[in-house]
C-alpha positions as CSV (number, residue, x, y, z in Angstrom):
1,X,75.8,69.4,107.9
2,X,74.3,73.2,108.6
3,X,70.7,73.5,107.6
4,X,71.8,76.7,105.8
5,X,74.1,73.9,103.3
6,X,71.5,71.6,103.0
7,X,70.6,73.0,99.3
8,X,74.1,74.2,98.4
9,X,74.2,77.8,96.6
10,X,76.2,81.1,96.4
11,X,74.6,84.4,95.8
12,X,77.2,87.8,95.7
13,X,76.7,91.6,94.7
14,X,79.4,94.2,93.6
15,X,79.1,98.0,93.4
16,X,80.7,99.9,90.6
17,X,80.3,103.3,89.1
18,X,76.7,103.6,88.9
19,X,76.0,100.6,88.4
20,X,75.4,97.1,90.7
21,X,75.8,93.3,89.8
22,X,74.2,90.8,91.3
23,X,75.0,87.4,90.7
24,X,74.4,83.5,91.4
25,X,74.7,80.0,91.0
26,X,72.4,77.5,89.5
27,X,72.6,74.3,91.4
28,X,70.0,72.7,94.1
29,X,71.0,69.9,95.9
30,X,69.8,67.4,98.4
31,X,73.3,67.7,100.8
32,X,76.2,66.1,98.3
33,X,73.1,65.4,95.9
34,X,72.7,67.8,92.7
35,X,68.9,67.5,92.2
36,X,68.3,70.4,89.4
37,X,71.2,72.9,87.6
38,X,68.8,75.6,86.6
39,X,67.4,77.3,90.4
40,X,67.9,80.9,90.1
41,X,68.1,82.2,93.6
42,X,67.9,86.2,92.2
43,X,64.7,87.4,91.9
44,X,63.4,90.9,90.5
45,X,61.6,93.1,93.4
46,X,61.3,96.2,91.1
47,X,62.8,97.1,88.0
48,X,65.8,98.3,89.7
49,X,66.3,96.5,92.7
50,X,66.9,92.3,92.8
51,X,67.3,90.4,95.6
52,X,69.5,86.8,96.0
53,X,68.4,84.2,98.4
54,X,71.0,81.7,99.4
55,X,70.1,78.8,101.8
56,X,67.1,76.3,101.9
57,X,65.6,76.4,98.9
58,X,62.0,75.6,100.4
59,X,62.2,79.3,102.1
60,X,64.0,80.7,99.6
61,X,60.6,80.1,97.4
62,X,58.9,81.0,100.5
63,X,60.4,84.3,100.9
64,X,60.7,85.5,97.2
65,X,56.6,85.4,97.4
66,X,56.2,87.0,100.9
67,X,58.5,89.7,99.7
68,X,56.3,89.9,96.6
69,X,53.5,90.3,98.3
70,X,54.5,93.3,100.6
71,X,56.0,95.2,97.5
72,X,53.0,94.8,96.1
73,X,51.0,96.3,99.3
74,X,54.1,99.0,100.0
75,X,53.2,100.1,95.8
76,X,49.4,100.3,96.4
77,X,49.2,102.3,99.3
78,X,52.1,104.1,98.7
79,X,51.5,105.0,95.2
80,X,55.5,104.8,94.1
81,X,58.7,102.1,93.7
82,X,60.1,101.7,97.0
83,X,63.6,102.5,96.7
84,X,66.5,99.5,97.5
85,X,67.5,100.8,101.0
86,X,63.8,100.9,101.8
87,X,63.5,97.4,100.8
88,X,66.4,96.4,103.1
89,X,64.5,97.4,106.2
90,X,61.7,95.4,104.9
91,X,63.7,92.4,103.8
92,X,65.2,93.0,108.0
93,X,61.7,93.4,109.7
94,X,60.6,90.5,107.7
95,X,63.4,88.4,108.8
96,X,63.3,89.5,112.8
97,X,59.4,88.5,113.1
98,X,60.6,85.0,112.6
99,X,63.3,85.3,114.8
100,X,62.6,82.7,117.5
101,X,62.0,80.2,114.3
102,X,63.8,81.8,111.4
103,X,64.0,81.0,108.0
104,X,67.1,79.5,106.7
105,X,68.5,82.3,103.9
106,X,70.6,85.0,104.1
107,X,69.6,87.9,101.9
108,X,71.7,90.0,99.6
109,X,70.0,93.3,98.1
110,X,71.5,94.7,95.1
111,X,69.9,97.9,93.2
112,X,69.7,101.2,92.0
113,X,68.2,103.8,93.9
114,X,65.9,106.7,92.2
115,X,68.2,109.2,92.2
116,X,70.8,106.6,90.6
117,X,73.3,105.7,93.3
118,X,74.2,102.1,93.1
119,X,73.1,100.5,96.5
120,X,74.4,96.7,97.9
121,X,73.1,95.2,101.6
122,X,73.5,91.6,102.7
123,X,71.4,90.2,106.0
124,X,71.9,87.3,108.3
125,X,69.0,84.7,108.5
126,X,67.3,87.3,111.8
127,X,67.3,90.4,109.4
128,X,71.0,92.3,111.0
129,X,71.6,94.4,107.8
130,X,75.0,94.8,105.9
131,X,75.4,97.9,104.1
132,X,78.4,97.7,101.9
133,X,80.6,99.6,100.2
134,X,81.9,96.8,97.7
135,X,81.0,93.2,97.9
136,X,78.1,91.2,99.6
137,X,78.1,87.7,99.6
138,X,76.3,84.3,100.8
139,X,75.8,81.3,101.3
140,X,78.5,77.9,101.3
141,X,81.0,79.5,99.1
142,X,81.0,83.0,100.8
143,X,84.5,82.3,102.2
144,X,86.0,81.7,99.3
145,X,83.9,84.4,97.3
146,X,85.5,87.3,100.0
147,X,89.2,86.0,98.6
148,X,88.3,86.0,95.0
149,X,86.6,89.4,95.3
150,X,89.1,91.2,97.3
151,X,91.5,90.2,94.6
152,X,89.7,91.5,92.0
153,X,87.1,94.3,92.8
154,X,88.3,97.9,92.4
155,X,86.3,101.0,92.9
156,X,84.4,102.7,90.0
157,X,84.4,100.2,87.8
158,X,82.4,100.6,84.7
159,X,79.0,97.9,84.2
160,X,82.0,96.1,81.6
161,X,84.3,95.7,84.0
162,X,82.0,94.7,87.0
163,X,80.6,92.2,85.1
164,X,84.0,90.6,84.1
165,X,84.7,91.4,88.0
166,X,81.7,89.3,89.4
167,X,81.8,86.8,86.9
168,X,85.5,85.8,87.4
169,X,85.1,86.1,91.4
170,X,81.8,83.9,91.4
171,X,83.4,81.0,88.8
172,X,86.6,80.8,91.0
173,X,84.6,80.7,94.2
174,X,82.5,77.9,92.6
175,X,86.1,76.1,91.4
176,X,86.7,75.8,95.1
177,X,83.5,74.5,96.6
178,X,80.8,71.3,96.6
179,X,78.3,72.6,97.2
180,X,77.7,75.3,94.6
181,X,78.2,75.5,90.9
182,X,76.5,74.2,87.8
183,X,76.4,77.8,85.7
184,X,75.4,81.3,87.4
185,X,73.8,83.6,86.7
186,X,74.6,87.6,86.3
187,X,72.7,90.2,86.4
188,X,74.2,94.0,86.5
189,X,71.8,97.0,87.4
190,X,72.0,100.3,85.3
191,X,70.3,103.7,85.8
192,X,68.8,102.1,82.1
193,X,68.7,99.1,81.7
194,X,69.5,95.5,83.7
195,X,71.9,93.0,81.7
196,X,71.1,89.9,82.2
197,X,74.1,87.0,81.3
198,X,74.0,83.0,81.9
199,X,78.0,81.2,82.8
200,X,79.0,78.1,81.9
201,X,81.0,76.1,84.8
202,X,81.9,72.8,85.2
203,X,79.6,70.5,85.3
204,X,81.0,67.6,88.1
């Protein structure tokens, strides 16, 4: 087995019309193991922009503090939120300085930028960016995810609709694979606000 399955998880980010979703599985696992159904892998980074970390869940917890830290640096010299496609490049240089030993998690960056456009990148585990104009997915069910998502995703979709989008491609992804499941999580980005919704999936 991959070391990037070891843990299991799914992570996957839509774009609609101005508006993001960003959403995620629940379940950590020790290989065919379930060890714990509630490990959200999508973490705020501002109040606009959320990133999802799927693969090893000890770097995953390792990473959502180191990017914590920087944002924290980036706001006290900088004086200002960095914006989501700025975070992107720092989520990439973070990545490549480890690229001779890398962490195991492949990034997806979901958020809405200052002047309100919705924004959506996905990484590889040595930081090569993905800017997207629809979907973004990881981790072991990203294969079937793409399927599910193409199916249903249309452009300029209202924050409604995405979430019924997102939430209907990331429970029949998880129908179809192992390794992920156990509820999700779903988070969709407004100019506003951020709604934040817990799924029920099967639970074997």
């Amino acid at each position: 087995m991959s070391i990037m399955e070891y843990n299991g998880g799914s992570v996957v980010a839509m774009k609609g019309k101005n508006c993001v979703a960003i959403a995620t599985d629940t379940r950590l696992g020790s290989q065919a193991l379930t060890v714990a159904c509630n490990f959200d892998k999508v973490f705020p980074v501002t109040e606009k922009t959320y990133i999802g970390l799927a693969g090893l869940g000890s770097d995953v917890a390792t990473l959502k503090s180191k990017f914590r830290y920087r944002m924290k640096i980036y706001e006290m010299k900088e004086e200002r939120t960095m914006e989501p496609e700025t975070f992107a490049h720092l989520v990439s240089s973070t990545l490549y300085e480890r690229r001779f030993g890398p962490y195991f998690v492949e990034p997806v960056i979901a958020g809405i930028s200052s002047s309100g456009d919705p924004f959506i990148a996905g990484a590889d585990l040595i930081g090569c960016l993905n800017f997207a104009k629809d979907v973004v997915v990881a981790g072991t069910a990203s294969d079937k995810l793409y399927g599910m998502a193409e199916g249903l995703w249309e452009p300029d979709m209202d924050e409604d609709q995405l979430f019924e989008c997102i939430s209907q491609s990331l429970l029949g992804a998880l129908e179809r694979d192992a390794l992920s499941g156990w509820g999700a999580i779903v988070r969709v980005i407004t100019p506003t606000k951020v709604i934040e919704r817990t799924l029920k999936a099967r639970m074997d």
